[in-house]
KOLPABA-638312 format. One record per residue (C-alpha): residue number from 1; residue in one letter; x, y, z. Coordinates in Angstrom, 1 decimal. Layout:
! KOLPABA-638312
NUM  A  X  Y  Z
...
//
This chain:
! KOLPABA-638312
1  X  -14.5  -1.6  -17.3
2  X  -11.1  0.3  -18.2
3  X  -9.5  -3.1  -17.2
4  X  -9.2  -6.0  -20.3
5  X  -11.0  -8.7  -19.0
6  X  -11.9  -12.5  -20.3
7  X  -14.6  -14.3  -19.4
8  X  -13.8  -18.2  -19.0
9  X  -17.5  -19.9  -18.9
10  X  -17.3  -23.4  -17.9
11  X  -20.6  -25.0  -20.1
12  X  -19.3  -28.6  -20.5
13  X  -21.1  -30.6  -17.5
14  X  -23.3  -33.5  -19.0
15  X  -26.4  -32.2  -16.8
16  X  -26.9  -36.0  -15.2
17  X  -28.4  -35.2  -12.6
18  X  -30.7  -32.9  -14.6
19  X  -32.0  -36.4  -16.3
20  X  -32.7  -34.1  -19.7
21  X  -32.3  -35.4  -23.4
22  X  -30.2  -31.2  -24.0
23  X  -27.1  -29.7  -22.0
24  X  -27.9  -28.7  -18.4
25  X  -27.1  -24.7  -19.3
26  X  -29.1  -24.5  -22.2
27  X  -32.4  -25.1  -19.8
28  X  -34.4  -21.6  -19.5
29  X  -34.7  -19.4  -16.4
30  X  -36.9  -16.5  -17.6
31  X  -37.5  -17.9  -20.7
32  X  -33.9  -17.6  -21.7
33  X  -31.3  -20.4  -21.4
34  X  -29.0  -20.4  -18.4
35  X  -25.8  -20.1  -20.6
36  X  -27.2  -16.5  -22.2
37  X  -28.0  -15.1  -18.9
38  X  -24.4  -15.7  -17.9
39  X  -22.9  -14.2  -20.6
40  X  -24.7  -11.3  -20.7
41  X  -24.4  -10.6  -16.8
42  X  -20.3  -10.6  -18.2
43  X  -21.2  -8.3  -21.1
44  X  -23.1  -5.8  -18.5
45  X  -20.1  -5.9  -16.4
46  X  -18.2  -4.9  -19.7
47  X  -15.8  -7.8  -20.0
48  X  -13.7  -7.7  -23.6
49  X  -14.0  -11.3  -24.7
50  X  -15.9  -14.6  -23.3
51  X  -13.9  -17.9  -23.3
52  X  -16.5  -20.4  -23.4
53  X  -15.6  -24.2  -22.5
54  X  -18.2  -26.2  -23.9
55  X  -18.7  -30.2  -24.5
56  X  -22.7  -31.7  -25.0
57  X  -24.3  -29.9  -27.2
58  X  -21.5  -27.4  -28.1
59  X  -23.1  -25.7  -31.3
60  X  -26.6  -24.6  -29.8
61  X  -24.4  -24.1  -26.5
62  X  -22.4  -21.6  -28.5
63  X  -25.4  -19.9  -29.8
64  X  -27.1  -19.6  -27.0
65  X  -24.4  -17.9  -25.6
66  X  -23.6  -15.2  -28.2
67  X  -27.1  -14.2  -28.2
68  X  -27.9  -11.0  -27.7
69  X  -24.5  -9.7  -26.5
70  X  -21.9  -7.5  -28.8
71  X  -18.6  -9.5  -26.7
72  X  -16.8  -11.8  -29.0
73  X  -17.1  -15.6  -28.2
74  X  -14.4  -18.0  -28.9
75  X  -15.3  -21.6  -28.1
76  X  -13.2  -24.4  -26.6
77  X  -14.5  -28.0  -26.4
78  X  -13.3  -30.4  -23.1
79  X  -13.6  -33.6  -24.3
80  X  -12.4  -35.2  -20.8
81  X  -13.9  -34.3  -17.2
82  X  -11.1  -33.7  -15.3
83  X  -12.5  -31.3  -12.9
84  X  -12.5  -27.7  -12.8
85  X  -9.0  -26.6  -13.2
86  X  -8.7  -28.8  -15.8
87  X  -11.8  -26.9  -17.9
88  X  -10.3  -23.5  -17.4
89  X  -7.2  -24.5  -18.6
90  X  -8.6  -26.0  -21.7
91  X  -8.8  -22.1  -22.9
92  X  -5.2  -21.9  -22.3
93  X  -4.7  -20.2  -25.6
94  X  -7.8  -17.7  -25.4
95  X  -5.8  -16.8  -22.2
96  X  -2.2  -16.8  -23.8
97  X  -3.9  -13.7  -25.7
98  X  -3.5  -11.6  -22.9
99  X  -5.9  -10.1  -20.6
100  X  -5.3  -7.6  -17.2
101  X  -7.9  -10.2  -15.9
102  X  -9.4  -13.8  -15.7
103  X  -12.8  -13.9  -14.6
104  X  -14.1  -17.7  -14.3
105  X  -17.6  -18.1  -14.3
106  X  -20.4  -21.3  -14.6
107  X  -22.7  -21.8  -17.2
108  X  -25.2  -23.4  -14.9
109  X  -25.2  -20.5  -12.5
110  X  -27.7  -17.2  -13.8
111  X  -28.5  -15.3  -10.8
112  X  -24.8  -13.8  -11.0
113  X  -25.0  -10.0  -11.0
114  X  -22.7  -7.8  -13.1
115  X  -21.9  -5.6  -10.0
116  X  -20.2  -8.8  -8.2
117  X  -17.8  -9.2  -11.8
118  X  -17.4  -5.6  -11.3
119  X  -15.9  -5.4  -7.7
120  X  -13.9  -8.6  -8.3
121  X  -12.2  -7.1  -11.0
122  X  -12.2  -3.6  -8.8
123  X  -10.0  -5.7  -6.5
124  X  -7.7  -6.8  -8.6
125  X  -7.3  -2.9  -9.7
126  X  -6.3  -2.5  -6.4
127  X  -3.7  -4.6  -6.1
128  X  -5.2  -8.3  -5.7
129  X  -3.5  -11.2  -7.6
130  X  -6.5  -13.3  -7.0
131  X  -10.3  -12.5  -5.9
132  X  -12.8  -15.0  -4.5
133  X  -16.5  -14.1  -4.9
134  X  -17.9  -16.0  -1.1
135  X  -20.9  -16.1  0.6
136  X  -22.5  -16.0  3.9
137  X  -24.7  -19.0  4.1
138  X  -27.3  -19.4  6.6
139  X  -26.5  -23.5  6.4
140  X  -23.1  -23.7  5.1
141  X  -23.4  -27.7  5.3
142  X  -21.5  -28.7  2.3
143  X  -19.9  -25.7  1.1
144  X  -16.3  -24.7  0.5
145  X  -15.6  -22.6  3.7
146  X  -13.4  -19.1  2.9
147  X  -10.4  -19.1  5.1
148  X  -9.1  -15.7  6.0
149  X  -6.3  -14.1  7.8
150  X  -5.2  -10.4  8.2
151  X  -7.7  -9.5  5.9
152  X  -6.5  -11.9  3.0
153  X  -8.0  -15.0  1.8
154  X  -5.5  -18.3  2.7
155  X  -7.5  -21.2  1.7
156  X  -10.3  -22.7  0.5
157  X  -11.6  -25.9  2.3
158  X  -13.4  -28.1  1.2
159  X  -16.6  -29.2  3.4
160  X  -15.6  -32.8  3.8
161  X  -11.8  -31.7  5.1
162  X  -12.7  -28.5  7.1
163  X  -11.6  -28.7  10.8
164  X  -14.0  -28.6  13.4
165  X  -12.9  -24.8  13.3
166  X  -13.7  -24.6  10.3
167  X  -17.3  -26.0  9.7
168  X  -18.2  -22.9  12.1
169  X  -17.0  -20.6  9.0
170  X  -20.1  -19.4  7.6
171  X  -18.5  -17.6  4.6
172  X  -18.6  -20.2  1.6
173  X  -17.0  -20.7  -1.3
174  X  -19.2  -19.3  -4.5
175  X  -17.2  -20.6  -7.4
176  X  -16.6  -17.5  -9.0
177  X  -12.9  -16.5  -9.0
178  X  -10.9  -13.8  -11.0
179  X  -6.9  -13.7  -11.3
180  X  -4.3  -12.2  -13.1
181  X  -4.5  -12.4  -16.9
182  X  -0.2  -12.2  -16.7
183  X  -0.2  -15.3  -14.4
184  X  -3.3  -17.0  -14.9
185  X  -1.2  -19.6  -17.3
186  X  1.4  -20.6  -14.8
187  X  -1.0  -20.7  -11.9
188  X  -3.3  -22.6  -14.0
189  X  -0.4  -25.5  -14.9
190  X  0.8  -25.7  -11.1
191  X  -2.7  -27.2  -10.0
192  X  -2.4  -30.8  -9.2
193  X  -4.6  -33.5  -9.0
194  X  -3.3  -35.5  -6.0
195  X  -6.8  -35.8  -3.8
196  X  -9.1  -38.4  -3.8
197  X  -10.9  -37.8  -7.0
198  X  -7.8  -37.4  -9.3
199  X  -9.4  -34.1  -10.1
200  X  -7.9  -30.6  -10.9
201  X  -9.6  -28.3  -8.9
202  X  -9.2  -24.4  -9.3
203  X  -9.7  -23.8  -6.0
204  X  -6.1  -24.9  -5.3
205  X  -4.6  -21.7  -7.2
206  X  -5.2  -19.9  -3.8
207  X  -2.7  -22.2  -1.9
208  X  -0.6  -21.9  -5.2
209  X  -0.5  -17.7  -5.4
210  X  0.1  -17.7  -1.3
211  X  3.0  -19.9  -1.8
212  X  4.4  -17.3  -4.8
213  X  3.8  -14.1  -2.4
214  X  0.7  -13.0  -4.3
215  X  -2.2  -11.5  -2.6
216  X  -5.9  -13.2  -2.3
217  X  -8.9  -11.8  -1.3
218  X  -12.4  -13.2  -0.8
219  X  -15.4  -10.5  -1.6
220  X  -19.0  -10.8  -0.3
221  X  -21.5  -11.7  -2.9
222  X  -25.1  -12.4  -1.8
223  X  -25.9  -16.3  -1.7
224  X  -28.7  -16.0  -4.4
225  X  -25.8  -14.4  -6.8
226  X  -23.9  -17.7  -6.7
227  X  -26.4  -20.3  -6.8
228  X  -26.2  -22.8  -9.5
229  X  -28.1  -25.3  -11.0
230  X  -27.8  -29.0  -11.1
231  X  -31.5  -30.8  -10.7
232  X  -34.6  -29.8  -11.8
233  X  -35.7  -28.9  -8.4
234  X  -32.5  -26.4  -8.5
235  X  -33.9  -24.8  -11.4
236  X  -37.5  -24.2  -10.0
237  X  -35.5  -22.7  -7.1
238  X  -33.6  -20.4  -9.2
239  X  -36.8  -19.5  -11.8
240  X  -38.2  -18.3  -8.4
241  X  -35.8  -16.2  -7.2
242  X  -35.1  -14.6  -10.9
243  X  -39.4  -13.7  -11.1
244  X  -39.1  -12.4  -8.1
245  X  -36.4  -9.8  -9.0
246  X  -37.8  -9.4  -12.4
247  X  -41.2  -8.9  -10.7
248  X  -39.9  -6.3  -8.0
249  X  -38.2  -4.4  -10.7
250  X  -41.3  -3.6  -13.0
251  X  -43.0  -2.4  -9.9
252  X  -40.3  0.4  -8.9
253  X  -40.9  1.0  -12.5
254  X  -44.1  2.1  -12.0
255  X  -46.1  -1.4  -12.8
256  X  -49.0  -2.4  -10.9
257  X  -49.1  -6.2  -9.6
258  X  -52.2  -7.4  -7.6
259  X  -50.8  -10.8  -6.9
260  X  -47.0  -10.3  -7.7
261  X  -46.1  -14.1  -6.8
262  X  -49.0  -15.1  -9.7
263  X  -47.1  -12.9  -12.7
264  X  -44.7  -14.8  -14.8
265  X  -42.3  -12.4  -17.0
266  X  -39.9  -13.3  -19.3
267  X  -35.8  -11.8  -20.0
268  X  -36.9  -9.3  -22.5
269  X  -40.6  -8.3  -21.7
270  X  -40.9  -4.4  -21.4
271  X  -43.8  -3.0  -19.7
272  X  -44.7  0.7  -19.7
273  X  -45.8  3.0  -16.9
274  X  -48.8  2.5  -15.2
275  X  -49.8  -0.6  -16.4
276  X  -52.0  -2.8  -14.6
277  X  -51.6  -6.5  -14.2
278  X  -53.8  -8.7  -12.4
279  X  -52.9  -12.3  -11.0
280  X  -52.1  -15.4  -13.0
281  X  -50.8  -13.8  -16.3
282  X  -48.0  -15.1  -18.1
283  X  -45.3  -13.3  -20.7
284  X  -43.5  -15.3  -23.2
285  X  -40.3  -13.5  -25.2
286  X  -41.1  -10.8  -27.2
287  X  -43.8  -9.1  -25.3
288  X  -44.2  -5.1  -25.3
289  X  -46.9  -3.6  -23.0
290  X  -47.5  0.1  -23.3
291  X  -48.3  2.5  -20.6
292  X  -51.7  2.5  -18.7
293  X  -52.3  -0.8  -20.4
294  X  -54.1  -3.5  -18.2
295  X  -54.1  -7.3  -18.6
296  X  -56.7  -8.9  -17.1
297  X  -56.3  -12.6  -15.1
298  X  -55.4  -15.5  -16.7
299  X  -54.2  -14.5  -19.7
300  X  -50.9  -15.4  -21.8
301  X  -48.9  -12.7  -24.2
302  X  -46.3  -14.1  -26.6
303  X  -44.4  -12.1  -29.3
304  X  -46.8  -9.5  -28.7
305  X  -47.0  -5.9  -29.2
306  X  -49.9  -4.0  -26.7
307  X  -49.9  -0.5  -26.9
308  X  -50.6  2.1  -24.7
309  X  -54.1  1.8  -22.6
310  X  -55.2  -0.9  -24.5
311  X  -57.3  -3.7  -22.3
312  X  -56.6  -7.8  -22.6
313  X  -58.5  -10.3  -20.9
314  X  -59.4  -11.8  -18.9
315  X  -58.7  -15.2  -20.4
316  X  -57.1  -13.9  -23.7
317  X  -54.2  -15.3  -25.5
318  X  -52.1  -13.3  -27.6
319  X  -49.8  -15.0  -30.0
320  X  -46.6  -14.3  -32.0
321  X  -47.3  -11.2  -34.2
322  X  -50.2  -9.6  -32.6
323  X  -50.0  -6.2  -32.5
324  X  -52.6  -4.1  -30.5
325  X  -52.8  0.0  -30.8
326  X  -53.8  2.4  -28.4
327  X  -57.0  1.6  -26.1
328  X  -57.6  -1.7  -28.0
329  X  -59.4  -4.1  -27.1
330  X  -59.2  -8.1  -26.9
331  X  -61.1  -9.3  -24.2
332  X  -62.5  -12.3  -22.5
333  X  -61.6  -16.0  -24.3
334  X  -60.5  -14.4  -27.6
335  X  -57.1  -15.4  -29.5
336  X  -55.0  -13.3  -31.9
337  X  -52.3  -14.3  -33.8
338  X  -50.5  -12.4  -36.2
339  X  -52.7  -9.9  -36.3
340  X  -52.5  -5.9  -36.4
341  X  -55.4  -4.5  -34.5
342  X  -56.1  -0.7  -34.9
343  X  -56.4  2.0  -32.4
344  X  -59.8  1.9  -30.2
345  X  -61.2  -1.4  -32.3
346  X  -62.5  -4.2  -30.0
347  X  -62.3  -8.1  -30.1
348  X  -64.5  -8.6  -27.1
349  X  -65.7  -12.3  -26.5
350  X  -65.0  -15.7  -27.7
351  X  -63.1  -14.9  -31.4
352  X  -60.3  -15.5  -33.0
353  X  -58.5  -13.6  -35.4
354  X  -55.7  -14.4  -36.7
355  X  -53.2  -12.8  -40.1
356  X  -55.5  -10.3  -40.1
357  X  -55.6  -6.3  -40.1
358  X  -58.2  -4.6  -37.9
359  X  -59.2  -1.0  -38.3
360  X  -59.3  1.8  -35.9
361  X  -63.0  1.1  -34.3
362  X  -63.9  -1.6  -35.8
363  X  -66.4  -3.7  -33.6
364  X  -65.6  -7.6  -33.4
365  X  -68.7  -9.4  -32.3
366  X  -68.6  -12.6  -30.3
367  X  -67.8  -15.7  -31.7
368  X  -66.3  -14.5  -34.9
369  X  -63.5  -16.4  -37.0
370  X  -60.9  -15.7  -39.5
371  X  -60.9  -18.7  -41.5
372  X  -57.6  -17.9  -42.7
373  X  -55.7  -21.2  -42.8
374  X  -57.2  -23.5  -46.4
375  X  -54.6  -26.6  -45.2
376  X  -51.8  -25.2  -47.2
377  X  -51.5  -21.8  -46.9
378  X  -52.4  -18.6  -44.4
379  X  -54.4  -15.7  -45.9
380  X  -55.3  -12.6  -44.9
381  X  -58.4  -11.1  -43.3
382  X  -58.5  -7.0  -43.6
383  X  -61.9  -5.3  -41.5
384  X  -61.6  -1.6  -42.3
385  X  -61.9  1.4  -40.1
386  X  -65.9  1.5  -37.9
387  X  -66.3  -1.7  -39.5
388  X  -69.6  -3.9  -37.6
389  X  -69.3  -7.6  -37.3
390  X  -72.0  -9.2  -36.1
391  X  -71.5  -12.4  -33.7
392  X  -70.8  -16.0  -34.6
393  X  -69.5  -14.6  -37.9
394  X  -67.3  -16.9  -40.5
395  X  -64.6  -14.4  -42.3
396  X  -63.1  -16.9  -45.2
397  X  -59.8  -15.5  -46.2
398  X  -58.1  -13.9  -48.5
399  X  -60.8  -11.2  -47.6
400  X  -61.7  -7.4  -47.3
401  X  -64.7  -5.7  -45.1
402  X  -64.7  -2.4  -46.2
403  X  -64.7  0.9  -43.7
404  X  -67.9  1.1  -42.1
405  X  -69.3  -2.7  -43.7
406  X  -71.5  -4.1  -42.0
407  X  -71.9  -7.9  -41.8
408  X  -75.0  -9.9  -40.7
409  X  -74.8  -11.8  -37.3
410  X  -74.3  -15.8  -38.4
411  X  -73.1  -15.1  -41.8
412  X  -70.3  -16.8  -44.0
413  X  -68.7  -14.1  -45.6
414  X  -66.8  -15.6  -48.6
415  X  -66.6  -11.9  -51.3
416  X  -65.2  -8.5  -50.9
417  X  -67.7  -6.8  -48.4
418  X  -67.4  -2.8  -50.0
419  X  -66.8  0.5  -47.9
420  X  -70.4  1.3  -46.2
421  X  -72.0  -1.8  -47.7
422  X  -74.2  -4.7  -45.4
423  X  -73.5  -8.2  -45.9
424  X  -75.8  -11.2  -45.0
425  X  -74.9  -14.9  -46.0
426  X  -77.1  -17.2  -44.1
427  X  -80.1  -19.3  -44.5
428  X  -83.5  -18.0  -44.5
429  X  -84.8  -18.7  -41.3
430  X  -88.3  -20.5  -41.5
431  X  -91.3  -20.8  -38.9
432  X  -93.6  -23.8  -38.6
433  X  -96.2  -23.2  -36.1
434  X  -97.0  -26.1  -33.7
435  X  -93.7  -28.1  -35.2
436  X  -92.0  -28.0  -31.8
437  X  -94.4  -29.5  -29.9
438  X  -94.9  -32.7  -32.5
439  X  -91.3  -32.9  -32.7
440  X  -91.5  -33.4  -28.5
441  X  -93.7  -36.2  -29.0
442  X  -91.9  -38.3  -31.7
443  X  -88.5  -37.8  -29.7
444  X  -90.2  -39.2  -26.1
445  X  -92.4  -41.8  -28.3
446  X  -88.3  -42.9  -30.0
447  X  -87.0  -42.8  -26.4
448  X  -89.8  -45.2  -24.9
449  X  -89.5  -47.5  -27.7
450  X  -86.1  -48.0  -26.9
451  X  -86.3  -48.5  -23.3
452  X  -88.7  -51.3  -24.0
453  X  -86.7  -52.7  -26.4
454  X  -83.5  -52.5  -24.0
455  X  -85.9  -54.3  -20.8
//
């Protein structure tokens, strides 16, 4: 963007109708908090500062939003509700810094796509004093309608005052509007509040421009771009449409999706060609997959690094920290967690293993444990390289199986296991002939004893 441009990001509402004990805006959509995804669409679209008018909640409001994006953020805080006009013009002196454009945005609204910002502020290259992002909605019922003439944009009317003529206008309002930097001041300041709700409403700065000789235009935007957020049942409705785009992007990528609608991704999670993902799995933030990987069903990544052709699942859990190298293995009902797992070693059923480092081929047999937690502190298991663990194994950290160890199926390993060395530490198993079936009888003579006793 050649042009200098400021964001203005209204993120003072009080979220009431979202019923929630934290500011509407800083509620996730892909696992990141509407606010960020806002900001970020205006740092994509290359804007030179973000303006950011913020009330409940300011200080996480304001972290939120800086996160991740290289755009300085100056804060403003609306301590009074009066209306939208008001809001923007509580950054009167961010303004006053001057900027070729105004772009004024809504924290609560995270579908908006840095292309729109682009062509608004494309507009205004041309020659437009003031551009209106609209929509055509298939129900327009309670929208702002767009009203046009020769090309330019009027008015906007509000649903409630439209003219029969009007409500047939099926190009809405979609909030977003971006003026002149030079005038936005001025503009701003003219905007009354003489309607019904004794609100300031920046719609009104179209009626205001018109009446200076500027020029407004309206600019088609698709209706998903501009929706925003103010239930919970809103926010469901916007999670959906954000997985789906998400979702359709990884698979012209070159990711695989068996049951697409079943996949839940998150803002950051990167997934490498050819991976394979079957239904009902779920990435939290931080999640790397590596090509040719495959995740199995019902299974749920977090902070985790899989590398390439590695296998998870089905019913696996990675957690923060795990890191997985090529064609590993960590397969059905098995947990990791902090835990770096080396190339070709396998975690196959029922373990969990966590702040531990795996070696390349090391075999993980069912139902073994890191003990690595003592109710104070975490310690660390190490299984070297072609290391053999046999199933239902205890490993009691701090700990080290050597390369190529060996360790007895059921045992308690509590000492250093060496390089090449087999460890047992179980019970000697005893037989007593005939034992089982005298141990039948006392049980059913207890058991008919009792029901006697009971009758």
């Amino acid at each position: 963007m050649a042009r200098t441009c400021l964001a203005v990001v209204l993120a003072a509402g009080d979220a009431t109708r979202m019923k929630s004990s934290k500011s509407k805006v800083l509620h996730m959509v892909g696992n990141l908090p509407l606010i960020a995804h806002v900001t970020r669409a205006a740092a994509s679209a290359g804007v030179s500062k973000v303006g950011l008018v913020v009330g409940r909640d300011a200080n996480r409001v304001i972290e939120a939003a800086g996160s991740g994006i290289d755009v300085p953020v100056t804060s403003v805080e609306q301590t009074e509700r009066k209306g939208t006009g008001h809001a923007v013009l509580m950054a009167r002196d961010i303004i006053a810094e001057g900027f070729d454009d105004i772009a004024v945005l809504y924290g609560d609204a995270p579908l908006i796509n840095p292309e729109s910002l682009l062509a608004a502020t494309a507009e205004r290259a041309r020659g437009a004093d003031v551009v209106v992002l609209g929509f055509r909605a298939a129900d327009p019922t309670g929208y702002g309608r767009l009203i046009e003439r020769n090309g330019e944009l009027i008015a906007i009317r509000e649903h409630k005052e439209a003219s029969d003529d009007e409500l047939a206008i099926d190009f809405c309002n979609g909030g977003v509007i971006t003026f002149s930097g030079r005038q936005a001041v001025s503009l701003l300041e003219a905007i009354g509040n003489d309607n019904a709700k004794g609100e300031y409403y920046l719609t009104d700065i179209v009626e205001i421009a018109r009446s200076r000789g500027l020029k407004c235009v309206a600019i088609e935007a698709s209706e998903q771009d501009m929706l925003g957020c103010n239930t919970r049942a809103e926010l469901a409705e916007i999670e959906a449409v954000w997985q789906k785009r998400a979702r359709h992007a990884a698979m012209l990528s070159g990711v695989s999706m068996i049951d697409p609608s079943s996949v839940f991704l998150s803002f950051d999670t990167e997934l490498g060609p050819d991976v394979m993902i079957e239904p009902n799995v779920w990435f939290g933030p931080g999640v790397r997959v590596g090509a040719g990987a495959v995740i199995h069903a019902f299974s749920h990544l977090e902070g985790a690094d899989v590398g390439p052709g590695a296998m998870i699942g089905p019913f696996a859990r990675l957690r923060p920290g795990t890191e997985l190298a090529e064609k590993a293995k960590v397969g059905n009902f098995c947990e990791t967690k902090k835990a770096k797992v080396g190339a070709g070693a396998k975690i196959n059923h029922l373990s969990y293993i966590g702040d531990a480092v795996i070696g390349e081929g090391a075999n993980i047999g069912a139902g073994t444990i890191t003990c690595n937690y003592d109710g104070q502190n975490k310690h660390l298991t190490e299984i070297g390289a072609g290391a053999f663990i046999g199933s239902n194994s205890s490993l009691v950290a701090p700990i080290r199986i050597g390369d190529g160890a060996y360790v007895g199926s059921g045992s308690v390993i509590t000492k250093d296991v060496p390089d090449d060395a087999l460890a047992i530490a179980r019970a000697r198993q005893e037989t007593k002939p005939d034992r089982a079936a005298r141990l039948r009888e006392k049980i059913a003579a207890i058991k008919a004893l009792t029901k006697m006793q009971r009758s």
